[in-house]
Every structure is written in structure tokens, then in C-alpha cells.
C-alpha positions in Angstrom: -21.1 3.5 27.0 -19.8 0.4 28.0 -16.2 0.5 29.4 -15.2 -2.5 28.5 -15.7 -1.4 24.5 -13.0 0.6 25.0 -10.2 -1.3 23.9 -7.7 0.3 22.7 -8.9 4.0 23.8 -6.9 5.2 20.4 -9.2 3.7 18.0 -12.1 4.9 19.2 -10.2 8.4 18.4 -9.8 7.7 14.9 -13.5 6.6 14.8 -14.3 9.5 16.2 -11.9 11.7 13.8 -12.6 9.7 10.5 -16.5 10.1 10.7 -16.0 13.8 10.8 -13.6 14.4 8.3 -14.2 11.5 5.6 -16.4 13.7 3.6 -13.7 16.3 3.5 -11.4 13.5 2.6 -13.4 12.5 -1.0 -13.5 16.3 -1.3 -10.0 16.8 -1.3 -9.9 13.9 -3.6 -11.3 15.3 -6.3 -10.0 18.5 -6.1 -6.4 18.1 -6.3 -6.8 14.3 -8.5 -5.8 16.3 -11.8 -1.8 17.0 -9.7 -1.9 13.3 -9.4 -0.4 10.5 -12.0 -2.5 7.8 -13.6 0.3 5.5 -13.4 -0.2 3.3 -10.6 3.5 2.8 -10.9 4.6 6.2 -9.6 7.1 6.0 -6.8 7.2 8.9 -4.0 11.1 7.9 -2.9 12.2 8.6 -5.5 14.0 11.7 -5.6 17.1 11.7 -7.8 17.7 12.9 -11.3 17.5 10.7 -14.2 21.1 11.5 -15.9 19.8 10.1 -19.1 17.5 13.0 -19.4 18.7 16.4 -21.0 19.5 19.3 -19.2 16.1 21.8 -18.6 13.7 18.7 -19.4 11.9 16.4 -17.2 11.1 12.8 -16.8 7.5 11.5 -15.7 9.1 10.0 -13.0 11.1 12.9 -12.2 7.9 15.3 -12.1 5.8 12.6 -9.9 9.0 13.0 -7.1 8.4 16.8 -6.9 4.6 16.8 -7.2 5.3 13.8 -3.7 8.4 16.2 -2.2 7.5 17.7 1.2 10.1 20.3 0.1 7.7 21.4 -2.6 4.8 21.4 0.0 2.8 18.3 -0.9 3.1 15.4 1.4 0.9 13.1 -1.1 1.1 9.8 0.0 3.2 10.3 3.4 2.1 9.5 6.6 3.3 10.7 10.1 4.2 8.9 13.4 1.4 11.1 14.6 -2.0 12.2 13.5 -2.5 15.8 14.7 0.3 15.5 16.6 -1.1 13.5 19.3 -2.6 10.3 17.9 -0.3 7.5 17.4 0.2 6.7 14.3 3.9 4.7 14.3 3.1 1.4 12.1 1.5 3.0 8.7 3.9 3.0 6.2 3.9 5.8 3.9 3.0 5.3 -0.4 5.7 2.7 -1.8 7.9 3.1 1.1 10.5 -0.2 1.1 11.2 -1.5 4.4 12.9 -4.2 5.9 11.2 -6.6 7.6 10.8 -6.2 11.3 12.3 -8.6 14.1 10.8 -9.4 16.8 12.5 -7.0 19.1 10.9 -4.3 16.9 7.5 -5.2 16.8 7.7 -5.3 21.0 8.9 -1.9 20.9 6.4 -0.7 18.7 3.7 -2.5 20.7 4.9 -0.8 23.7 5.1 2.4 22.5 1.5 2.2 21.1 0.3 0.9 24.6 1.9 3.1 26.6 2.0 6.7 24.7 0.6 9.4 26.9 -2.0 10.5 24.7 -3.7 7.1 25.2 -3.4 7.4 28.9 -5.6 11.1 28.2 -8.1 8.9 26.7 -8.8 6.2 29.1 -8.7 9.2 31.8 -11.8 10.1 29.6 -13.7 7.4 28.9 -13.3 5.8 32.4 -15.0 9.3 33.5 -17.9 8.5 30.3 -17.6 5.3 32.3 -18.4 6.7 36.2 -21.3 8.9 34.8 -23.2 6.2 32.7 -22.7 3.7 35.4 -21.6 1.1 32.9 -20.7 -1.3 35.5 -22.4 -1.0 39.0 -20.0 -3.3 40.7 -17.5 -0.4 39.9 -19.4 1.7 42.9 -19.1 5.5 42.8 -16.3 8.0 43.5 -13.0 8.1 43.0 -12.2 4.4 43.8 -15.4 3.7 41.8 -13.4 5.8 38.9 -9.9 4.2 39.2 -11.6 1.0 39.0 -13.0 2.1 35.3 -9.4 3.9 34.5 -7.2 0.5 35.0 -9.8 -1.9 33.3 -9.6 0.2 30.2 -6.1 0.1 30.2 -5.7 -2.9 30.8 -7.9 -3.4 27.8 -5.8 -1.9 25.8 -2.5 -2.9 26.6 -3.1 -6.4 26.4 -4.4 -5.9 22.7 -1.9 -3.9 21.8 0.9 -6.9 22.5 -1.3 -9.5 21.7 -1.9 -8.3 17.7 1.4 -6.1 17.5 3.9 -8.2 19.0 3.0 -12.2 20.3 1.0 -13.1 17.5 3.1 -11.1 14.6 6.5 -13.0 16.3 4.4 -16.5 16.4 3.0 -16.3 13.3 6.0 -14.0 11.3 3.2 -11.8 10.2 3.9 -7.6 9.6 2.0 -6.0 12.0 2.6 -2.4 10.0 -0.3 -0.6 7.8 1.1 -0.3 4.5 -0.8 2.6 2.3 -2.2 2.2 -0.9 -2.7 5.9 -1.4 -4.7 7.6 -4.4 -2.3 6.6 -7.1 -4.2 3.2 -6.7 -7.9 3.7 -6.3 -10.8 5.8 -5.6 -12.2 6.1 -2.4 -14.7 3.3 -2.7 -11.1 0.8 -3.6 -9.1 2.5 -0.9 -11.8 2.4 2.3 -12.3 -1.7 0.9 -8.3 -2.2 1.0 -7.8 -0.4 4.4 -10.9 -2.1 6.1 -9.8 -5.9 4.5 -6.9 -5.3 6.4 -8.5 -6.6 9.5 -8.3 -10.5 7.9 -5.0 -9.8 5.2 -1.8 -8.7 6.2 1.5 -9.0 4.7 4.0 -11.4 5.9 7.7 -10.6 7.3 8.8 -11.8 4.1 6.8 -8.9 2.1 4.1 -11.7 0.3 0.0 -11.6 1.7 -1.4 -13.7 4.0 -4.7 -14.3 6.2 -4.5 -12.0 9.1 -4.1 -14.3 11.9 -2.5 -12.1 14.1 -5.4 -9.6 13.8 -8.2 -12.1 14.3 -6.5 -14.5 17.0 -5.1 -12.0 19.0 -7.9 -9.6 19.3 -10.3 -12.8 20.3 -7.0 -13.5 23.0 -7.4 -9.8 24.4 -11.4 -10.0 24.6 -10.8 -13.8 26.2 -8.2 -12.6 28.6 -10.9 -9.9 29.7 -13.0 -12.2 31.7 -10.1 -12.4 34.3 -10.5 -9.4 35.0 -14.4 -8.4 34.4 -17.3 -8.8 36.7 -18.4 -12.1 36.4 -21.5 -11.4 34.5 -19.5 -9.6 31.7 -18.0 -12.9 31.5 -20.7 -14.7 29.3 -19.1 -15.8 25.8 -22.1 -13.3 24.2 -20.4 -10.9 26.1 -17.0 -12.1 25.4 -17.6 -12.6 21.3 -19.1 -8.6 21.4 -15.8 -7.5 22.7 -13.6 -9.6 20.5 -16.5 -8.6 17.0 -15.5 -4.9 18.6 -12.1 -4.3 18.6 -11.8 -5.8 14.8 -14.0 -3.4 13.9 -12.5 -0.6 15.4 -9.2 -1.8 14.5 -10.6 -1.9 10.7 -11.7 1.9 11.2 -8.0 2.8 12.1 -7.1 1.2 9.3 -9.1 3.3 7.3 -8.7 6.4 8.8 -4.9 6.1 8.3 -5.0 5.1 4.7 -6.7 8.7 4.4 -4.6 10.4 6.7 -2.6 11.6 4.3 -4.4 13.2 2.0 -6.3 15.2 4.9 -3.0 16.5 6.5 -1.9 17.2 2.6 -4.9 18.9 2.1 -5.5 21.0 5.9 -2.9 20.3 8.1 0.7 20.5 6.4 2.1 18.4 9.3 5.6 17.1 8.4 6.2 14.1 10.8 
């Protein structure tokens, strides 16, 4: 494997944790879709009681909230500032969850704590070692210099995208760098994996309406440009250059689509609250 792919070491996770558990996904789907509304309309916040409904009855509305209420034990539609409790997972918004929009001091924080989190330092410690076996760059050498060359080249990988599509390009170009979920009240599986993986080139803007995803395309192509400061100079080439950029899209795209499905998998096996 080529080290330099590795940008950011979290996505490749979610790769990893989406091909294995996207069948189980449509499963779950189908086996708990008669609990689910056919109104795409059906709100998850919403929690309080109608008072123009009679005593001992119930609204639509009113029985969507509880079949969505964590209390009940469904987390339908919710997601989780981490998946499994160890992936990152801070910028997907849960089903028809209203949010302000974010300033600029917010999207840095939320970059930083994405770049920084410890479990993502557990995975470049990983793939650097994937790295040092497969001799993915010679001028690396061996050993544990050889190794700590592999470790900071994949962080630095994935820092710099991190705050290049989270926080310089969202402030520049007042885009919403947040995963909003369209969850199974909308669409099948076929709808859902298109909406999560279009993500990659439309976002939403700070202002709530949709927009190209600028942010997504020009800051990942930064990142992988940025990368030849810091590569050997024959993974400098722009073939090499445009693989890396071509890369982390996609692997952003499959984070997208692994949290859009999040939670119906952690409804379904995992039960995990926050």
C-alpha cells in the first residue's frame, strides 16, 4: 500500500467498516421498514405533545417522536460524535436536526479536533507500519527512523486535508462543511448511497440553501498539491499528484456513505447513545 494514499487515516476506516457491514445495513432496512413512516415529512425532534389531541389518543406525529425517542430504544435517524466509540464522527448531523450555521471559529475547532483525535494517531501508527513492511517508498530506508519517516508523512497527510476542506475553504467560500443525513424516511438504499456519495461535489451553504462543493473538490486537490513539498521528488509528478487528489474524494465520498448508514447499523447492533 502506498503511504501517501493514506490521507486522512480515518476514512480509510470507514472504507474498511462500510464494506463489511453494508449488506447488514440493507438487511436491517427491510426488516424494521414496516416501524418506519411513509411520510417523508416526519420529524425526529419532535418530542412534545400535541395539546389539540384528546387525552389517551395519539397524533401521527406524536407516534413517529416515540418510534425516533432513544428513551424508547430506537435511535432511528441519530447519529453519534463517534462510530463505535472510537471513530470520529463530529460533523454528521442527525435526521432533520436544525442547526445554526457555523462561524468560522467553529469549523477550525471541528477541523482540529478531526485532525488531531487520538484514534487517528492509532491509525497512522498502523499504516506507517503497512508502510515500513511493503516498502512503499525506498527513500524512507528501514528501521525505526525509516518508520517515523512513514508515521509523520501520513499525518501530515491528513492534517493538512483535514483544515484545508473543514475549515479554509468552508470560511473562504461560506460553505457547511457538516454531513447532514437523509436517513430512511427519504429513500431506499440505492437513493441514500447516491445522496451521501454526491456529497463529494454538493454541499449546503452557511446559509442552509445547496451549492457545488468547492470546498470538497478545491481543498482536497490543495492537500494532494501541498504533498509534493513534502514527498520524494518522484512522487511529485502531477500523475502522481492527480491520484492522490482523485483519492481522497473518493474516500471522503465513502465516509459520506458510511455515515449516512451509521445509524441504522448502531440502531439495529450497537445501541450506542452518543
Amino acid at each position: 500500500m502506498d503511504a501517501s494514499l493514506s490521507s486522512p487515516v480515518r476514512r480509510w476506516f470507514a472504507l474498511i467498516l462500510f464494506a463489511g457491514l453494508s449488506a447488514a445495513t440493507g438487511w436491517a432496512q427491510s426488516d424494521s421498514s414496516s416501524l418506519l413512516p411513509d411520510d417523508p415529512g416526519y420529524t425526529l425532534s419532535s418530542q412534545t405533545t400535541n395539546p389539540s389531541t384528546a387525552p389517551g389518543t395519539s397524533s401521527p406525529s406524536q407516534s413517529t417522536s416515540s418510534q425516533s425517542d432513544p428513551q424508547n430504544g430506537s435511535l432511528e435517524g441519530k447519529q453519534t460524535k463517534r462510530i463505535l466509540w472510537i471513530v470520529p464522527n463530529f460533523r454528521s448531523v442527525s435526521v432533520d436536526a436544525k442547526l445554526p450555521p457555523e462561524t468560522p471559529k467553529d469549523k477550525f475547532k471541528e477541523a482540529s479536533q478531526d485532525a488531531f483525535d487520538y484514534s487517528d494517531f492509532i491509525f497512522v501508527a498502523m499504516l506507517a507500519g503497512v508502510g515500513l513492511a511493503e516498502h512503499s517508498y525506498p527513500e524512507f530506508h528501514e528501521g525505526a527512523a525509516g518508520y517515523g519517516r512513514y508515521f509523520w508523512h501520513s499525518l501530515a497527510d491528513q492534517v493538512d486535508e483535514d483544515y484545508q476542506t473543514e475549515f479554509i475553504w468552508t470560511t473562504v467560500t461560506r460553505e457547511d462543511p457538516r454531513y447532514y443525513t437523509l436517513g430512511r424516511g427519504r429513500g431506499g438504499f440505492f437513493k441514500r448511497t447516491f445522496y451521501s456519495f454526491s456529497r463529494i461535489a454538493i454541499t449546503r451553504t452557511d446559509s442552509g440553501g445547496e451549492t457545488f462543493n468547492l470546498s470538497e473538490i478545491g481543498g482536497a486537490g490543495a492537500a494532494a498539491g501541498i504533498s509534493n513539498l513534502y514527498y520524494p521528488r518522484v512522487e511529485r509528478t502531477w500523475t502522481k499528484t492527480g491520484q492522490r487528489w482523485v483519492l481522497n474524494m473518493g474516500l471522503d465520498g465513502a465516509t459520506y456513505i458510511f455515515q449516512e448508514f451509521w445509524p441504522d447499523i448502531n440502531n439495529k447492533f450497537f445501541h450506542q447513545k452518543d
